[in-house]
Structures are given as C-alpha cells and as structure tokens.
N, C-alpha and C positions, 0 to 999 in steps of 0.2 A: 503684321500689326500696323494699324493707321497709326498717324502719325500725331500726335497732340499739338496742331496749333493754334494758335486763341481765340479764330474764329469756329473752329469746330468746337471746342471747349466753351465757349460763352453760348454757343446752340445747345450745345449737351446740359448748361447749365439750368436754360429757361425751358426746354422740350423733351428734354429724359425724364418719365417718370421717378427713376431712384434714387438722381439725384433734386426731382424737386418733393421729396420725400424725406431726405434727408436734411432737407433745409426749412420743411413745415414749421410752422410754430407749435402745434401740436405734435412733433415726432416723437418723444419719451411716450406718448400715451397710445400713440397711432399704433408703433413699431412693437411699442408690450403686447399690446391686444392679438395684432397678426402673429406675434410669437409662438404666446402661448394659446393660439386657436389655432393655427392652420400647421408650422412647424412640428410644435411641441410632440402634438398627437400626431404626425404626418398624413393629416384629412386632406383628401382631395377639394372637396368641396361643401360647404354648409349649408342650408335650407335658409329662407330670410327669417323666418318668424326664431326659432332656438339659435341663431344668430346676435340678432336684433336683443334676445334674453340675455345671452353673454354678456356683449358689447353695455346693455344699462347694467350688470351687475358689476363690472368693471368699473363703470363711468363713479356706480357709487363708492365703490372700494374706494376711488383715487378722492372722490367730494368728503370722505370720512376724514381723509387725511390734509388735504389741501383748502377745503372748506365749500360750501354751499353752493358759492359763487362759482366755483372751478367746473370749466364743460356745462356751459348750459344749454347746450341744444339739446335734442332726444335723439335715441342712441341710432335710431334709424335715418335721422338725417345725415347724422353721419357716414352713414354707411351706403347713401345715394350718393355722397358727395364723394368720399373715396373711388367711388363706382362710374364717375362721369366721363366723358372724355378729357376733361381736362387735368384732371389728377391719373386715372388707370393705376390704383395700386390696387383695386381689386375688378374682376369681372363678373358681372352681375347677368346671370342668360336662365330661360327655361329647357328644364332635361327634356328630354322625350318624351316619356312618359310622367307625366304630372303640371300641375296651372300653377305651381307656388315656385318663384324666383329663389335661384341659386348661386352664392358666392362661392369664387375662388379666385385665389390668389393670382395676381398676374408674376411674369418672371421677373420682369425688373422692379419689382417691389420684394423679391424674395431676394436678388444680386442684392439689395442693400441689408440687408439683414442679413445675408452671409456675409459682408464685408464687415459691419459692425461686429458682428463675432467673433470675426478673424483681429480685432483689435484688441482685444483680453488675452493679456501676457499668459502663453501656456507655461505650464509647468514642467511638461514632458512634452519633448519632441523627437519623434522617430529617426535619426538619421541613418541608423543602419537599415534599417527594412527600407527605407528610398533609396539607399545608395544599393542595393543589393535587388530593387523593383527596378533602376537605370541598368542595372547590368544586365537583367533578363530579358528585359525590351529589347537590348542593345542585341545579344545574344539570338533572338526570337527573330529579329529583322535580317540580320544576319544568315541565319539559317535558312528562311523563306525565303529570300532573295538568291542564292546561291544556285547555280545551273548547270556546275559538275556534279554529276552524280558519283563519281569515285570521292571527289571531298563529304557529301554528303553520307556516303555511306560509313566513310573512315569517321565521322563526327558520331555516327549514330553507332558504330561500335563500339567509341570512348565511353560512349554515355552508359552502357552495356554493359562496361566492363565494369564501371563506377559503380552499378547498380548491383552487378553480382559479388561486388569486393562489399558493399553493404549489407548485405544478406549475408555472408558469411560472418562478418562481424556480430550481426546478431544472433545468427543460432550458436558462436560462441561462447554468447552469453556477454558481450559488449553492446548494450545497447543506449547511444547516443540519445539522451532529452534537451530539448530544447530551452534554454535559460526561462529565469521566470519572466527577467524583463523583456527577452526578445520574444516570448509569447503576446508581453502585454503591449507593447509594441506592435508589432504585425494584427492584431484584433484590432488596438485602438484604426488603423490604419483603415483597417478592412469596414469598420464604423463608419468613418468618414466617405470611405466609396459608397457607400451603403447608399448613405442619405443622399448625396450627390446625386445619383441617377435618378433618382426622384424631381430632383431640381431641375435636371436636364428632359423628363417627361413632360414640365410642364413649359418650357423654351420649346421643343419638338411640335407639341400641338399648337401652341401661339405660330409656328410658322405653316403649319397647315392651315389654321384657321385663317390664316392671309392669305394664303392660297384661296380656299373658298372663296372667302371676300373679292377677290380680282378675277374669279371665276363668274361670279354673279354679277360685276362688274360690265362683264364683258360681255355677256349675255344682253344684259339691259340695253347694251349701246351700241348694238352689233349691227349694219348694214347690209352685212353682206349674206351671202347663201348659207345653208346649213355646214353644207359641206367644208367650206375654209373655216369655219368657226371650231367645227369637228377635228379637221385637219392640226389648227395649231393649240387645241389643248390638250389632245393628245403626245402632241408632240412635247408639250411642258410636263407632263404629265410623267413622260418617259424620261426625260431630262431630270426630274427631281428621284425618279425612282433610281435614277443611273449613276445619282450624284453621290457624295462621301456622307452625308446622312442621312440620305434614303438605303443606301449599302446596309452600314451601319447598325441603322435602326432594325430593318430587314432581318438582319443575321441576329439579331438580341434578340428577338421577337421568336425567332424559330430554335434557338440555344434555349429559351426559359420556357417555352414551347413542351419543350419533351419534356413526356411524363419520368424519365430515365433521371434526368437534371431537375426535375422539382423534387423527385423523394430523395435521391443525391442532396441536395440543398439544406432539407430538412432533417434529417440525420446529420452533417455537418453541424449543423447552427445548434441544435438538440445538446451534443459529443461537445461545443466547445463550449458552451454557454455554460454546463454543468461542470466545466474544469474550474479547480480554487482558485489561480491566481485572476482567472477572468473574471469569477463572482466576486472576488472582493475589489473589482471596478464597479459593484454594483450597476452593471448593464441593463440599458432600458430593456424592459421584457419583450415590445413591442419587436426588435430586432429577431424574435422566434420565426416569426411571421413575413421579414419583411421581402423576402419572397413573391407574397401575395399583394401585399401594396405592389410591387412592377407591373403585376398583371393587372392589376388595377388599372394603375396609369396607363398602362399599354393598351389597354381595353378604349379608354379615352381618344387617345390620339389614332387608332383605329376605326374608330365610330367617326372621326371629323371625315377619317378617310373616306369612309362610307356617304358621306352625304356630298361629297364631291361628284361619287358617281350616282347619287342618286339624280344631280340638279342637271346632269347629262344624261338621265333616262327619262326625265320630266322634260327635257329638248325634246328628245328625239320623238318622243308620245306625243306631242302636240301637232296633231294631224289635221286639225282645224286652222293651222296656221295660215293659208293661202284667204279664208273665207272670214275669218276676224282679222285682215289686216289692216285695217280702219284702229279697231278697237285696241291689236297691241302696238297701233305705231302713239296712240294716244297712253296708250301706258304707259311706253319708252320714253315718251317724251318727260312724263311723272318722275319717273325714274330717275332722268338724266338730270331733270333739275333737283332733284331728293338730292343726288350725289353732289352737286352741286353748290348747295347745301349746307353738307352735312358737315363742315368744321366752320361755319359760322350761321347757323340755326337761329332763327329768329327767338327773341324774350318773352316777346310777348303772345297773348291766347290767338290762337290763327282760327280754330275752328271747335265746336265741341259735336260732340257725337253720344246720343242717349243711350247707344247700345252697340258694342263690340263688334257685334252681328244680327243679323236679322230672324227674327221666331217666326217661327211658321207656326200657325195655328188650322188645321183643317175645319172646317163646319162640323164635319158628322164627329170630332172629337168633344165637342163644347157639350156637357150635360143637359139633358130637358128639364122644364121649368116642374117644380113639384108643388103644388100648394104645400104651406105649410099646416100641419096638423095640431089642432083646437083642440088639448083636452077637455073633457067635460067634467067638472067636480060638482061632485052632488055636496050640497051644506050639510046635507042629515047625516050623512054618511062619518063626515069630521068629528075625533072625539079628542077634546084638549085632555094635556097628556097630566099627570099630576105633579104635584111640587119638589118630586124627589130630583137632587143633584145628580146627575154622570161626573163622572170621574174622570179630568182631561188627560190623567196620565199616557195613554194609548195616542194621543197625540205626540208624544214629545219621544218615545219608544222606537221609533223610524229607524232602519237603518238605510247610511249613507254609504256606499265606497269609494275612495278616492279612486278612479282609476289612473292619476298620473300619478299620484304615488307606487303604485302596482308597477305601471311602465317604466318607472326611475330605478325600481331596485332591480329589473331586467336590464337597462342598460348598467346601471355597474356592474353586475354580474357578467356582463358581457365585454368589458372593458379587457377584460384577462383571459379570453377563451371563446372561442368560435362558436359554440352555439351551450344552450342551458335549460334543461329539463322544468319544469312547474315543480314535480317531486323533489328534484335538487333545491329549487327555491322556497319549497314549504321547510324542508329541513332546516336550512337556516334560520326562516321565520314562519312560525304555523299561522296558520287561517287565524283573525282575530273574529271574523263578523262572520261566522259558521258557512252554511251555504250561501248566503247573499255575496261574499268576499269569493267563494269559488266559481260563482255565475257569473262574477266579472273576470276573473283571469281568463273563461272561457270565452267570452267577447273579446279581449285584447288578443287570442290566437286568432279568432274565426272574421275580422274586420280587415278587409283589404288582405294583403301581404304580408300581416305580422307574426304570424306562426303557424307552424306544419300541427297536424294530428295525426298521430300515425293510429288507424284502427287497426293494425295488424297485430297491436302489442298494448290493449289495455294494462290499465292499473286500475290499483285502490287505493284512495285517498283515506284518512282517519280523521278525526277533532273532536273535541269538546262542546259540545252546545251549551248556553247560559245556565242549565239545571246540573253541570255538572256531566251529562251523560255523554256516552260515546256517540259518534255517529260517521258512517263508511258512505262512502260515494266509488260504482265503478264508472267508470269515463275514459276514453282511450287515450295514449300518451301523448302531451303537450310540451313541442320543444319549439324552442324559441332561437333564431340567429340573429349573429351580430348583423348581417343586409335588412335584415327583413324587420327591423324591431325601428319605426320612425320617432324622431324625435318633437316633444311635444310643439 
C-alpha cells in the first residue's frame, strides 16, 4: 500500500477523477443518475440518444422538486461534460458495429459510488461466513503450497474420513441444516462478490485499453525497424499475460468458460434463490442471470484484447511502407504533435471540415436528363362536378401505430426474461388497431437486428375487427431478445 503523504493526496485531490466527483457541486445529482443507470441495472454501457432521455427525465424529476431554476443546462451537455478529459466519470467511444456514441461508466467514478455506499450504517454484518472465508483461504494456501506428499495425502484422508462420518449421519436419518441466518449471511456475501467482479471487469479493460493507447503511441513515434518495435511489444505483451492479472483474468475466463460451470451456476442460483429465507431478502431477480452479465464483461475486455493484435497486423500488412515514406514520416510527425497536444488542446476553432469523408460520385451513376412531360387537358372534355357535399369523415378515420409504444412494452417484457414471443405479448395485450397494429410488430422484428422469425413453427394470431368480427392471421413465429431489441 503507497503511502498517504500530502503531496500525493493534494495530487489525488485535483487529478483523481472520484475524488473530483466527489467534490462536484453537482454530486447528489451526478452520482443519483450513474446509480440508478449504470449500477442499479448492471448495464455495461448505454447508447447517447436513451441516455440523453434518462439523464432530462431525471433533470425534470429533481426541477419538480427543487424548482425551474435547478440544472439548467440540457441533459446532453451534461453528459459531454462528464465525458471529457477533464472530469472522466463517464467514457464516451463508438462500438464496432454502429455510428451512434456510447456511454459507460469509467472505474474511478464507480470506486466512488462504492465508497459512498459503504458509508450507510448496515444493519447486518457477516462475521462468521468471513471469519470462516479467512479460514479456508488460510486452509486452501496451506494446502497448495505444501510439498510432502505423505502430509498431503494424510490431510486428504482426514477430509475422507470427515466426509464419510457425514454420510453416515445422514442415512441415519441426522441430517444437519444450516441456520436460517448463516444462510442469509453466506448469500448476502456471495451478493456482494457478485457485483464486485463486475466492478473489477471494468478496471481490467480500463487497463487494457491503456495498453492500446501506448501501443498506438508507439507505433506513431517509432524510428526504428519493424523488427525492435515487434521485438518489444511482444515482449510487454508477454509480460502482461505473465503477470497476476493477466493469470488471473486468464483462468476466470476459462473456469466461466465451461459449458459444465455455466449450467453448474445456473442451477445453483435457480436452488437458492427459490429457498424462503433468501426470498424473503427479496433479492434482485437480475442476480438469476448474473452469470451472463461476466460473460458479457468478459466479452468486453477481450474484444480490447483483440484490437491490440489487430493494430499489429495492420503493422505488419503495411507493405507499402519503404515507398510512402515521405508520406508516413509526414503523418508521424501529425501524430507526434496530436500527442502532444492532447492534454492541453487548443479552445478555439482550428479548422472546419464540410464532410467527414470524401463521396465519390461516378459519371455513368448521375441519371440522364428526361424532359419533363406536358399533359395535354382538352377544356371540352372537363365537367364541373355538382353541389353535392362529400363527407370528410374518411379523413380523420386513418389509422396510426405507435411503434415506440409497441417497442416499450417489448423492453419491459424483456426486463425479467431473455427473450418473448409476439403471441406471449398479444396475450397480455390484444391487437387494438386489427391488422395495421400487426404489420407493425412485423417491421419491429424484420428491421435491422430486432427479432428472429422462426418459419419452421408458424402460428395463428385471432382479433376483433371494428364490426365486431373475428379475423385470423397465419405468419411464422416472432420472438424477440433482450441483445437484439434497441433502445428508442
């Protein structure tokens, strides 16, 4: 542990994001918002635009109560300003695949939010399931460390004998349960690890993605041959995979890996979540699952992985390097001053640029000129029509469907279960607008990535039409998942 002295602590004060987070004028409203968005739900990361919707539905909440004046900026400047370098309590990047910018939480804006939590007086506190988790560690080190194998074998036939003097107890019909509170105990515990490794998924990628960064770094301002450049990031390379959280990370990844330990897992969580003393902790439901949130995260800080070696197979491909070196010593040079830069950036407007990128327009794509065409109206032909009214009703008779209403009741539906049928969604709520309301549900499956059709297992839909009558629709089954269903 470094050591706390006042010039480290007055640095940490002005250049740690969590603690200049906790010192914001706006923290009560900052630190609610990341709560109950990114924590609460344990989201990885949020899209800008249903972000952006939260963040003002929030802002009004608090102007309801605080008054008009309170938070007057808009909710997205907010949320660039969070996002800048100078604050870092949120990271603002585009996925892979898609153009629309994505928030997520950085680590040391989540450290502070676990520290403030940790300041609410519990109620209950575990000491025996820690003192009895120090003693299996203790036990467990113990064990592995040891290098006679006659002590090890005598330890492993105590354990044996332990096990089979258990088993007799029970087919004699003694069978040992475990208290109600050292149930609730050892869960609440096992809660808290839960979420922790989440927290530590997003520290893990925050230091890969540093790694990239110094990787790209280094590329840009490299003099030397390919060779030494090759020679020592792979050497770092090796050195981080070699290290206690490259190990680590490693062996979690291949342990949550097997298909053996994820249905293992889920049975578990299943078995204990439907025990009484646990349901009446009324436990978040989300913890069914959270399983699948690791692989999630893990999915994340693998993918950074991956583009480590991708910016070393984009080295090694550039085979054009000897004949453009004119061109990338002029880029380097871009580069080196960008980096240079880049923690005191200039204010003011340096340059503007009309277009992102350049269009290509070919000739033979450009349409040929067509006159346009002169109807000819004969006068004799015209016959004024007579003074009878039409009737505008048939105007106003249109039907409309909301489709973000449609996609709303699919994410809550999806809030509590991995994926949801149309049929399951009409049961709860039938068709109001007959077939014009089912030709939308069938566009919110068939648009982009938002739902599967399986034609291998039609259905029949039923409803009512405005006369009262029946009317049947077959069309093949339409299910919806919680990945694949975006947010408005």
């Amino acid at each position: 542990m470094r050591h706390l002295d006042f010039d480290y602590l007055q640095q940490l004060r002005h250049s740690h994001p969590a603690w200049t987070l906790l010192r914001a004028e706006n923290a009560p409203m900052i630190i609610g918002f990341l709560q109950r968005t990114f924590i609460v739900p344990n989201l990885r990361s949020i899209a800008e635009q249903p972000l952006g919707a939260q963040l003002e539905d929030w802002l009004h909440h608090l102007r309801q109560e605080l008054g008009e004046a309170a938070f007057p900026r808009e909710a997205m400047a907010y949320l660039n300003e969070w996002a800048d370098d100078r604050h870092r309590w949120l990271r603002k990047y585009y996925p892979a695949a898609g153009d629309e910018p994505h928030f997520d939480l950085t680590p040391a804006a989540e450290q502070a939010l676990h520290w403030l939590s940790g300041l609410e007086q519990r109620q209950f506190i575990g000491a025996e399931s820690r003192l009895k988790q120090v003693f299996d560690l203790l036990r467990e080190i113990d064990q592995g460390s040891e290098t006679d194998p006659e002590t090890r074998i005598r330890d492993l036939e105590r354990r044996r004998d332990a096990i089979d003097g258990e088993i007799a107890e029970i087919r004699a019909g003694r069978l040992d349960l475990m208290a109600t509170t050292a149930l609730r105990e050892r869960f609440l515990q096992m809660t808290d690890t839960a979420r922790a490794l989440l927290a530590d998924f997003r520290q893990v990628e925050q230091n890969f993605r540093h790694l990239d960064r110094e990787l790209r770094e280094r590329i840009a301002t490299w003099e030397g041959s390919k060779g030494e450049l090759l020679e020592e990031v792979f050497g770092d390379h090796d050195a981080i995979r070699d290290s206690d959280q490259g190990r680590s990370f490693h062996a979690f990844w291949e342990f949550l890996m097997s298909p053996a330990r994820q249905e293992e897992l889920t049975t578990l969580l299943e078995r204990i979540l439907s025990l009484e003393p646990v349901a009446e902790l009324a436990p978040d439901p989300r913890l069914a699952r959270i399983h699948y949130d690791w692989l999630s995260a893990g999915e994340v800080a693998q993918g950074t992985v991956a583009r480590l070696s991708e910016q070393l197979r984009r080295y090694l491909d550039d085979q054009g390097w000897l004949e453009n070196r004119r061109i990338m010593g002029i880029l380097h040079n871009i580069e080196r001053h960008a980096l240079a830069l880049r923690e005191n950036a200039p204010l003011e407007e340096m340059m503007s640029l009309d277009e992102p990128a350049p269009r290509l327009e070919l000739p033979m794509e450009r349409p040929l000129f067509h006159p346009p065409i002169k109807p000819c109206i004969v006068a004799e032909r015209l016959t004024s029509g007579n003074d009878q009214e039409i009737g505008a009703q048939a105007l106003f008779d249109q039907h409309h469907v909301d489709k973000e209403r449609l996609r709303a009741r699919v994410r809550r539906a999806l809030q509590t279960r991995d994926q949801v049928t149309l049929d399951e969604l009409l049961a709860e709520e039938p068709l109001r607008q007959g077939l014009a309301e089912l030709v939308a549900w069938l566009a919110i499956a068939t648009e982009g990535h938002q739902g599967l059709l399986d034609e291998a297992h039609p259905q029949e839909l039923t409803w009512h039409d405005d006369q009262g009558r029946w009317r049947r629709a077959r069309l093949p089954r339409v299910i919806f998942t919680r990945q694949q269903v975006p947010s408005p």
